[in-house]
N, C-alpha and C positions, 0 to 999 in steps of 0.2 A: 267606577271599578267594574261591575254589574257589563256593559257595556264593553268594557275593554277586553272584557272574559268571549264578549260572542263576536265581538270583532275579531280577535287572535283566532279565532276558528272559521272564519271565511276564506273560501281561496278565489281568487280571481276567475270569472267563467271563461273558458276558450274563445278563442278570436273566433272568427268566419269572415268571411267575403257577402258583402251586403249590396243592392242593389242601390246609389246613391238617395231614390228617394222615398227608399223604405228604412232609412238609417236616422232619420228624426227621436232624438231622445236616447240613444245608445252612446257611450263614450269609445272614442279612436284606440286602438289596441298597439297601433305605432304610431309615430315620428312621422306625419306624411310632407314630403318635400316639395318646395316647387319646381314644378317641371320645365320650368323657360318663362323667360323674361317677360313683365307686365307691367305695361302692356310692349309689345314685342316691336315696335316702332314710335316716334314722337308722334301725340295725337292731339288735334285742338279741344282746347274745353271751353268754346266759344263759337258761336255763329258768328261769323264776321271775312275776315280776310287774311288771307296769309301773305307776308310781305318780308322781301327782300330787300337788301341796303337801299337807300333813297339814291335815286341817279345824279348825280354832281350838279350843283347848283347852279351852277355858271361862275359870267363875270360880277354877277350884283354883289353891288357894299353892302345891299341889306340881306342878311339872312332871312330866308322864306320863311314861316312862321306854319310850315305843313307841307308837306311832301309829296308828289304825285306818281299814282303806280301805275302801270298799263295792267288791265284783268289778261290774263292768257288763258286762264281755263278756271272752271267748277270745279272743286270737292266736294261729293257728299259722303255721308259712312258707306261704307261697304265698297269704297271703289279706289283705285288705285291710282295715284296720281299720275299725269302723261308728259307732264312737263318738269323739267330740271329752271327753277327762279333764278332770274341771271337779275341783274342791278335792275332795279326799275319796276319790276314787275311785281304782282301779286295773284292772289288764287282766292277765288270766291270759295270759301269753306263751312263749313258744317259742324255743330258739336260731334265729337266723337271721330272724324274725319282723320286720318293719316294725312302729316302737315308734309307739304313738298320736298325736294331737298333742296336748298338753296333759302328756305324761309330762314326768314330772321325771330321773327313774333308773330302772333295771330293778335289784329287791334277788333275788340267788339266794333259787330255793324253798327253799330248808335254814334260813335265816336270816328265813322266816317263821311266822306260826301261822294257822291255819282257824279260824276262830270260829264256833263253831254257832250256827246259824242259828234265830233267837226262833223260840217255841212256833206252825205253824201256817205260818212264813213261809217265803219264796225266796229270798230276799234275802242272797246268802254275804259275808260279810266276813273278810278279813285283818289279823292286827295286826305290824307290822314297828317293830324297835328303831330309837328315831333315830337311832344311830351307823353305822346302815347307809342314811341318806337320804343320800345325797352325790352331786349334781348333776352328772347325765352319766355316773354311773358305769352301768359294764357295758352303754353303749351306743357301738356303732361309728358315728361322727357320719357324715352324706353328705358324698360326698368327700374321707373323709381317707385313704383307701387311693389314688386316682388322680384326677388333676382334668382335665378336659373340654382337652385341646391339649398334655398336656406330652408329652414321648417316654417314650411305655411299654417300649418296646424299640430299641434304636439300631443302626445298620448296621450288620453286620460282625460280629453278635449267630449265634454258633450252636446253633441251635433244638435245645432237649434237650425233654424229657419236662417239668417245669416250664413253658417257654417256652408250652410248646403249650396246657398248662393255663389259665395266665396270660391268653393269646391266645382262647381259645374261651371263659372269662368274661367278654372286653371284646367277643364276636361276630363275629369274624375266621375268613370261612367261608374265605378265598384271602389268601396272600400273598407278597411279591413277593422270590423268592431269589437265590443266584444258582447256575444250574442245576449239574449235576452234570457233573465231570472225566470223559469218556471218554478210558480208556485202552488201547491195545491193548499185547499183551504176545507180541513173538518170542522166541522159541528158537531158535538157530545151533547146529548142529555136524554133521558126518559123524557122529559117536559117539552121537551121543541116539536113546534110544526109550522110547518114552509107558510113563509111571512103574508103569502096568500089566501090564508084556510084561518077560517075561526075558530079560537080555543076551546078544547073542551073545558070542563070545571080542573085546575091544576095544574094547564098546560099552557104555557106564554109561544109568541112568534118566535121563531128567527131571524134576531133581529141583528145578530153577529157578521152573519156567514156573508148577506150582502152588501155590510158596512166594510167588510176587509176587502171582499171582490173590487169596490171601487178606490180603497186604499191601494191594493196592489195596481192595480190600471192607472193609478197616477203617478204610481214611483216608478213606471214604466215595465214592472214584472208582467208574466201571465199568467193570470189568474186561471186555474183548474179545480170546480168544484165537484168536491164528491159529498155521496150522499151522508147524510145524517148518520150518526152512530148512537145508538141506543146506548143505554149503561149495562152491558156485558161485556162480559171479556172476548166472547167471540165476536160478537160484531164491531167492537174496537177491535181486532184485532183482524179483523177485514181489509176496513177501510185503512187503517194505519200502513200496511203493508201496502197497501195502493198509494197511498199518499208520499212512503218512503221513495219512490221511483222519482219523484218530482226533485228540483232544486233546493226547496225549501217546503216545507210541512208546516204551514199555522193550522192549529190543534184550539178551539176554543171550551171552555168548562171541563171540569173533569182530572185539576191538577192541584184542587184544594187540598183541604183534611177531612173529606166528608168518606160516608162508608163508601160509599159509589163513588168516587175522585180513584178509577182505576189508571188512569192514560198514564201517568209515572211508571208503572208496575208493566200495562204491556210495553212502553218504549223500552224498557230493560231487556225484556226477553224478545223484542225482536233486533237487539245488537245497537239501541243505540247508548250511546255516552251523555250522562250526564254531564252538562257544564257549568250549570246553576241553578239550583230551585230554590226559589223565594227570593225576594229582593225587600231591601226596609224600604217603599214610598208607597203610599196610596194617593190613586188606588192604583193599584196592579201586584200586592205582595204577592200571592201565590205562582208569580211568573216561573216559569220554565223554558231553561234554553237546553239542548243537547245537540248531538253529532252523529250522526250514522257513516261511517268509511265502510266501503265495501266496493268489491271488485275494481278499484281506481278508480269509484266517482266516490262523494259525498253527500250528503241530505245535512240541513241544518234545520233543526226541530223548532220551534215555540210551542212551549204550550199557554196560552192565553189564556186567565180569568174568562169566567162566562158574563158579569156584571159587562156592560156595553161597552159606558163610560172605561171601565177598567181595562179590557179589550182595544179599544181603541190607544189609549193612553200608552200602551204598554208596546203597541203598533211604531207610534209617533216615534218614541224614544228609544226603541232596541232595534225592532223588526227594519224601518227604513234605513237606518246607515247601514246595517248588515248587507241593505239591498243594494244601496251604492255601492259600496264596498265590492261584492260581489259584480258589480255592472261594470268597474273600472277605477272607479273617483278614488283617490290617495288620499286625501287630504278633507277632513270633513270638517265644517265652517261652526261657529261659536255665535249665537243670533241672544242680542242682547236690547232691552224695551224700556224706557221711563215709568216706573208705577204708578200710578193717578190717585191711589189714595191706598192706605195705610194697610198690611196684612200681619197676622199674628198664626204663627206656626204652634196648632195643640200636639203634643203627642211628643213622639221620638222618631216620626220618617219622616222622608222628605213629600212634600208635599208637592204631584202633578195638581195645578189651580187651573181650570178653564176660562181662558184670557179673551177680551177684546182686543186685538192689535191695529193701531190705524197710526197712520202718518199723520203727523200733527205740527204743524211749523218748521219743516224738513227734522221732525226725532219721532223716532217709533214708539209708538205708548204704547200701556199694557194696563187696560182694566180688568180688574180679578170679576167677577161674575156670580149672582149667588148661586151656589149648587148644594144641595142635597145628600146626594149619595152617589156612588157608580153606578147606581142602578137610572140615578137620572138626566135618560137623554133630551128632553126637552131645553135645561139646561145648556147643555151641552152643544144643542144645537143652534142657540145663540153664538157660541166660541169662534175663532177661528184660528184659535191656535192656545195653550199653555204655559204659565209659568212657572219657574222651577223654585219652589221655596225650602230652604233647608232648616229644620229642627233647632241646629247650632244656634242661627241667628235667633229664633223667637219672633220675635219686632223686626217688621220689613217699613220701613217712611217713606210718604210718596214724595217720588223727584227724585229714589235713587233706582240704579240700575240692577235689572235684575235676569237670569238668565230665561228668554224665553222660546217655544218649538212653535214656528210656525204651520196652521195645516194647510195653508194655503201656497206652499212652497215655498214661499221666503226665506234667503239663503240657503 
């Protein structure tokens, strides 16, 4: 439900015009069509020969048992045939070659013979078995790969390595996506200093701020970091107002119950809306979603646990489909894993579990992992993905199914 609250408040980001091979990882903003026929002529998908009807046998009772063609000319790709195949004749051809007009079939070169050529003469001939004349074979007919208006690719389509391939065959120098999530990413606390610099007594790394950076870099957003906010109102109230400019504002610590957990209190008074604070799972209860509208764009806020584990978790299960969501995707997928042994839900939330996911006799297992606390990413950093265990059930038995978030991108 949690979830359904920040999805209903994303809106689709604007198309643009992209340059085809800077469009890797963005989803199609339309319905792109194909623009002609493919391939746009009958082409051979064999090295071999191109051949027309076998020349009349003659008077013999016995039927020949192979055919003989006279060669009149070479195909290779890229050239255009010079000759029209009349009875008898064939064309030394090439994979990928535009087959003649007058071919009947292209027979592979293995499944032919050379016949030397009379005493004095040019004249090269082939003899091919009739079992291998069979009409249209080993030719790729025009347009039976793509036809001129149907949808080659459909909105909402995220451009992989294929796509792009696909796209630059049909001559797609630009096309129309829909741009990329900027996101800025704060870090709150008096205790935080840059994950490079040694603590004083009291003061832990940041260890948030470059775990989300690489989070957003894979869900395909752009990550923009600003600097650290101390716990006052005015310098939360700095950087928050620089962070609102962005697409998305991840906000980490500072949205508990603690005296200093001000970030609720300035997102208020700098205009944004509340959508949810608090959610029942740990770790991640003190999550915080909101909305900022202003001047016809929007900001969709998170405020993120400072706990790592909690942070991260909180990432996986809200902040990425928001981001899909926002990049183009309709339709967000349901990723489900075998337990490998037995879990017991304490409490009354639901329980994010830090999973092992592997393929295992073509089914996806999920071993649960020991952990600690949200504080502990060591843990954690065995995982590579979550499972969702819900309160209701109590008792989870391994060998049933159970809902899991991969963070390796799996589905």
């Amino acid at each position: 439900q949690a979830l359904q609250l920040a999805l209903q408040a994303a809106v689709v980001m604007d198309a643009e015009d992209v340059l085809l091979e800077q469009a890797a990882g963005l989803r199609l903003a339309t319905d792109l069509l194909v623009p002609q026929d493919l391939p746009a002529a009958d082409r051979a998908m064999m090295d071999g020969f191109a051949v027309s009807q076998p020349a009349p046998a003659g008077s013999e009772q016995d039927p020949p048992a192979a055919a003989v063609f006279t060669v009149v000319e070479t195909v290779t790709a890229g050239m255009v045939p010079q000759r029209v195949l009349e009875c008898g004749q064939a064309a030394r051809i090439m994979t990928g070659a535009l087959v003649p007009t007058g071919a009947r079939c292209v027979v592979p070169v293995e499944r032919t013979s050379l016949l030397a050529a009379a005493a004095g003469g040019a004249v090269e001939q082939v003899a091919v078995p009739l079992e291998f004349l069979k009409a249209q074979a080993h030719i790729l007919p025009a347009g039976s790969l793509a036809r001129r208006g149907d949808v080659l690719l459909p909105a909402g389509t995220q451009i992989r390595a294929q796509h792009i391939a696909l796209l630059a065959e049909h001559g797609f120098a630009r096309i129309p996506v829909h741009r990329r999530v900027e996101a800025a990413v704060l870090a709150t606390g008096n205790e935080l200093v840059h994950h490079s610099e040694t603590p004083p007594p009291g003061c832990i790394r940041n260890s948030n701020a470059p775990m989300l950076q690489a989070q957003l870099a894979a869900a395909g957003a752009v990550p923009r970091m600003l600097r650290t906010a101390s716990d006052s109102l005015e310098s939360l109230r700095r950087q928050i107002q620089m962070g609102l400019r962005a697409d998305v504002l991840l906000l980490t610590g500072g949205v508990s119950a603690g005296i200093l957990d001000l970030v609720p209190q300035v997102l208020r008074e700098e205009g944004v809306q509340q959508i949810l604070h608090g959610v029942r799972m740990k770790p991640g209860k003190p999550l915080f979603v909101g909305v900022l509208r202003q001047s016809g764009r929007q900001c969709l806020v998170f405020g993120l646990p400072g706990n790592p584990v909690s942070s991260l978790a909180c990432f996986e299960l809200f902040v990425r489909p928001v981001l899909e969501r926002l990049g183009g995707r309709t339709t967000l997928s349901s990723l489900r894993a075998l337990l490998t042994r037995n879990f017991t839900v304490r409490g009354d939330r639901t329980i994010c579990q830090p999973v092992q996911l592997r393929l295992s006799e073509g089914h996806l297992t999920a071993e649960p992992l020991a952990w600690n606390s949200s504080a502990d990413l060591k843990s954690a950093s065995d995982a590579n993905g979550m499972a969702i265990f819900e309160p209701e059930r109590g008792e989870y038995v391994a060998g049933e199914m159970v809902q899991v978030i991969s963070w390796d991108g799996w589905g």
